[in-house]
C-alpha positions as a Python dict, from the first residue, in 0.01 Angstrom:
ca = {
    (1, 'X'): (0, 0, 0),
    (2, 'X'): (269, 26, -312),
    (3, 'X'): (601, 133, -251),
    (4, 'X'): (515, 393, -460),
    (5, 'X'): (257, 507, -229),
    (6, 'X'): (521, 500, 85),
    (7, 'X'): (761, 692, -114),
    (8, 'X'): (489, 939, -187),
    (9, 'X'): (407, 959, 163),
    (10, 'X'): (738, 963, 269),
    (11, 'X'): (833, 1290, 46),
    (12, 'X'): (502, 1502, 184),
    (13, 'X'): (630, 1427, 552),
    (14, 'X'): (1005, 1528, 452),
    (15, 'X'): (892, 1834, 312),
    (16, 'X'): (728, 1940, 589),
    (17, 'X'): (903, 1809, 906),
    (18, 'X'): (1000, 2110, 1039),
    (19, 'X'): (690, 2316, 1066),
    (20, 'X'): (535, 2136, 1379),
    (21, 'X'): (855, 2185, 1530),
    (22, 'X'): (866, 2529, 1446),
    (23, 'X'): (527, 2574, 1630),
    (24, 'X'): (605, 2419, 1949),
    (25, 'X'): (923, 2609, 1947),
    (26, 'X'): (726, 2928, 1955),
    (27, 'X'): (463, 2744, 2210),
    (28, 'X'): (781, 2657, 2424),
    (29, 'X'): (945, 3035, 2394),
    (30, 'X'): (651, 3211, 2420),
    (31, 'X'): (784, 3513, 2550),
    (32, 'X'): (1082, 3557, 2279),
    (33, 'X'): (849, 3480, 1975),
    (34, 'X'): (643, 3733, 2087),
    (35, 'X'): (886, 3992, 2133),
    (36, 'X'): (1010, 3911, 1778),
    (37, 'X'): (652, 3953, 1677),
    (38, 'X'): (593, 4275, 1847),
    (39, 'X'): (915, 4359, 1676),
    (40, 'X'): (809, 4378, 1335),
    (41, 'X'): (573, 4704, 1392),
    (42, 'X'): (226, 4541, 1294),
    (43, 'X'): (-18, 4531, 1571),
    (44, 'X'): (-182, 4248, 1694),
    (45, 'X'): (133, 4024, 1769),
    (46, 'X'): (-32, 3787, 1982),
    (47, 'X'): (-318, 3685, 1731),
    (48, 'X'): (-41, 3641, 1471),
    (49, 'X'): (177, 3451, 1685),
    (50, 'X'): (-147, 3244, 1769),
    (51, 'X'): (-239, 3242, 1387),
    (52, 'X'): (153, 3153, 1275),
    (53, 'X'): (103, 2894, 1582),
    (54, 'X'): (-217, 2728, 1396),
    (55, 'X'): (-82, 2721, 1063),
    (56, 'X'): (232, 2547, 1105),
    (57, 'X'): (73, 2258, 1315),
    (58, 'X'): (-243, 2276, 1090),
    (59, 'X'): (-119, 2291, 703),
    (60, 'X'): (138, 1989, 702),
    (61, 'X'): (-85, 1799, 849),
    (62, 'X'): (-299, 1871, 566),
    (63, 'X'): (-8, 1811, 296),
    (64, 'X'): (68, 1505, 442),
    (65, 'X'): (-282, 1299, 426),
    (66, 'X'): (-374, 1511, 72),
    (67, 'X'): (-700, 1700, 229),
    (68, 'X'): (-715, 2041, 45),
    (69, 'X'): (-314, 1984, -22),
    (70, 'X'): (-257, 2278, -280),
    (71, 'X'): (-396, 2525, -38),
    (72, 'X'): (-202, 2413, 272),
    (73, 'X'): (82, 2437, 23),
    (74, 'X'): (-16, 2769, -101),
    (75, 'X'): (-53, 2919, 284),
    (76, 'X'): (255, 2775, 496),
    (77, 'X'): (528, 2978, 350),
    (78, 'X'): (356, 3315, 472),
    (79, 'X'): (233, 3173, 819),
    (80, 'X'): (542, 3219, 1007),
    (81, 'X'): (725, 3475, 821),
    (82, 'X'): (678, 3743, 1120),
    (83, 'X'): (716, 3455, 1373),
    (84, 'X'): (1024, 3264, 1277),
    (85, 'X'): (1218, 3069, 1497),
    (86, 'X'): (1514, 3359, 1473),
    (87, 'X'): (1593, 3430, 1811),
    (88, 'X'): (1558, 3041, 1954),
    (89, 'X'): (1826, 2965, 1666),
    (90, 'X'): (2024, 3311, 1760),
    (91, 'X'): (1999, 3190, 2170),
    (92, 'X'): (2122, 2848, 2075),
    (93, 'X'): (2420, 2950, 1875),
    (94, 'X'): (2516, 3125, 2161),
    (95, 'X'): (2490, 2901, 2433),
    (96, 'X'): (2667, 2625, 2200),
    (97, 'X'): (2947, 2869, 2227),
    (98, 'X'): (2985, 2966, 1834),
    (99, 'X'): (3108, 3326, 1765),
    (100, 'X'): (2860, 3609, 1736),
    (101, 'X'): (2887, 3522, 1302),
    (102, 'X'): (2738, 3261, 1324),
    (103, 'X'): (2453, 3407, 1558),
    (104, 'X'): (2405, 3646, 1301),
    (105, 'X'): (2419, 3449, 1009),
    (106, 'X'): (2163, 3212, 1186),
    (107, 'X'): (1919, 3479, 1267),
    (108, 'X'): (1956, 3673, 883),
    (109, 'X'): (1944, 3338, 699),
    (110, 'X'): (1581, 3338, 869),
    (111, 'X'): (1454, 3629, 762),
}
């Protein structure tokens, strides 16, 4: 393999390094991503916290080793939009002890 290859590689993984984090987060706080979910007014929340679930573990996977790349690419941005992390960020901020700004500056900067 080139180091132009690696590099390559290297950039696809950077790019998406946070999605399969993103979707064991919501596997982990099950019950808070779908309460955000059932927040948003659509029904169904469970099969699109399932479907938000499958996309972020399933489409950088496909970036990453270049099998039907341009459509992962194409689909990830809308497969957690509903589902975002949000409230595990929110929770976080205030555990850590930062002031309720920066709560909600975490949880609108995911939206």
């Amino acid at each position: 393999m080139t180091l132009a290859t690696l590099i390559w590689y290297g950039a696809r993984v950077c790019l998406v390094a946070m999605f399969p984090f993103s979707a064991i987060d919501k596997v982990w706080h099950w019950r808070e991503s779908l309460a955000q979910t059932q927040n948003g007014g659509l029904p169904g929340a469970k099969i699109m916290l399932v479907a938000a679930i499958a996309v972020e573990a399933i489409t950088p996977l496909m970036i990453v080793a270049g099998w039907h790349d341009r459509l992962g690419a194409f689909i990830i941005p809308s497969g957690g939009n509903r589902t975002s992390s949000a409230p595990a960020i929110a929770r976080r901020a205030s555990i850590s002890g930062s002031s309720s700004r920066t709560s909600d500056w975490s949880v609108a900067c995911c939206w």
